[in-house]
C-alpha positions in Angstrom: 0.0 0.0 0.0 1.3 3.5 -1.0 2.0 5.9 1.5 0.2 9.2 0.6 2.5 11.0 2.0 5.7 10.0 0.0 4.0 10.9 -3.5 5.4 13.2 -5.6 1.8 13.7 -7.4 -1.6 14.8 -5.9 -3.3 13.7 -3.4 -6.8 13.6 -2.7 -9.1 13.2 0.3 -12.4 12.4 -0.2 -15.7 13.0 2.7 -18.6 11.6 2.5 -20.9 13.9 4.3 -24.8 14.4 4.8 -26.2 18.3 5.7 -28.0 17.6 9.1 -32.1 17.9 9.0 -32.6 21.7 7.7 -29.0 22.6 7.4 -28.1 22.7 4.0 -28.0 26.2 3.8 -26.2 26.9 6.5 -23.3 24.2 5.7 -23.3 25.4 1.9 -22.9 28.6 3.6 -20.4 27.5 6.1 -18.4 25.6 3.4 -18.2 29.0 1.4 -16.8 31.0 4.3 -14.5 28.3 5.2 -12.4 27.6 2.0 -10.1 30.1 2.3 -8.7 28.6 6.0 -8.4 25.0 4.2 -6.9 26.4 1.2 -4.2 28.8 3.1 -1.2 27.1 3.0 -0.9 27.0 -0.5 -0.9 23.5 -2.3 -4.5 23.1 -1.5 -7.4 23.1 -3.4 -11.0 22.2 -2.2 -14.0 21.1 -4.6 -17.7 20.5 -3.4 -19.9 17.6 -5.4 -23.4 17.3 -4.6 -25.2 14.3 -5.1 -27.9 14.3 -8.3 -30.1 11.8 -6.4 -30.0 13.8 -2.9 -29.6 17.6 -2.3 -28.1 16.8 1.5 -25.3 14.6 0.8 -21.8 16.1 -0.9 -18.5 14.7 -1.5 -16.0 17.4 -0.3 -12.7 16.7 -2.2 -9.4 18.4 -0.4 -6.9 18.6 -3.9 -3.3 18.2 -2.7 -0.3 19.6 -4.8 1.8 16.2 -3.3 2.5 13.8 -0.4 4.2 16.7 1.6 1.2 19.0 1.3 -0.8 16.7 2.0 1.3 15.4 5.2 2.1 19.1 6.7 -2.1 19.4 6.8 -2.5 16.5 8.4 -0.2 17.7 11.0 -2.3 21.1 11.1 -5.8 19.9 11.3 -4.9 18.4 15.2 -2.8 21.6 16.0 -4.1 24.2 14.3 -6.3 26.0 17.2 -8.1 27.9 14.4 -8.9 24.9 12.1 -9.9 22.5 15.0 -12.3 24.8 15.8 -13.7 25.4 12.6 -14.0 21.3 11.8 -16.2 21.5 15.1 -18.0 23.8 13.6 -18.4 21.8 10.4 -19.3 18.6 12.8 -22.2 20.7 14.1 -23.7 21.1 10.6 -23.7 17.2 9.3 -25.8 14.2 10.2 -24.2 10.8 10.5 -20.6 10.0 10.6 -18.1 11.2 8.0 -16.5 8.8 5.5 -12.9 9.8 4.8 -10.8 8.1 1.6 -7.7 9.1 0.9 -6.5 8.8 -3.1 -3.2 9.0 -4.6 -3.5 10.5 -8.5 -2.5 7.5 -10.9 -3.2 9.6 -14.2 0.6 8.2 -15.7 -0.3 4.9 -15.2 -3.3 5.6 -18.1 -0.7 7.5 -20.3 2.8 5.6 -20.0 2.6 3.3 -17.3 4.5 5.4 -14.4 
């Protein structure tokens, strides 16, 4: 298994989330505001999907420019005063548990095989 840490090409983590009972708005709206904290480090890029079938379920995607990116958040979302608070936030707004998967881009492997 691949360490996502040690890549030299994107990483990706992927969270299953539901908007809790009336809270769509408000996490759609909480999402907006917080982008700018999860993308300030540079390297980071967030995208939103929402499901076709079900307006309160999303796929938040955290785009990493590489393993070390990805690694030095890690390290900040436990010691980041700022950002742990604003994930509690974020907990506040969602129904059910989170599912996190992490990815590691394999686009070479389509291309040339690397």
């Amino acid at each position: 298994m691949a360490n996502a840490s040690d890549e030299a090409g994107r990483v990706f983590i992927h969270l299953r989330i539901r908007a809790a009972p009336g809270q769509r708005p408000a996490l759609l709206s909480f999402l907006r505001g917080a982008t700018p904290l999860y993308e300030r480090p540079g390297g980071i890029r967030m995208h939103l999907l929402e499901s076709a079938d079900d307006p309160d379920r999303f796929v938040e995607i955290v785009e990493y420019a590489d393993g070390a990116t990805f690694a030095r958040d890690q390290e900040r979302v436990h010691g980041d005063p700022e950002l742990v608070a604003t994930l509690a936030r974020w907990r506040t707004l969602l129904s059910g548990a989170v599912e996190v998967e992490t990815w590691i881009e394999r686009d070479g492997w389509l291309r040339d095989g690397t």
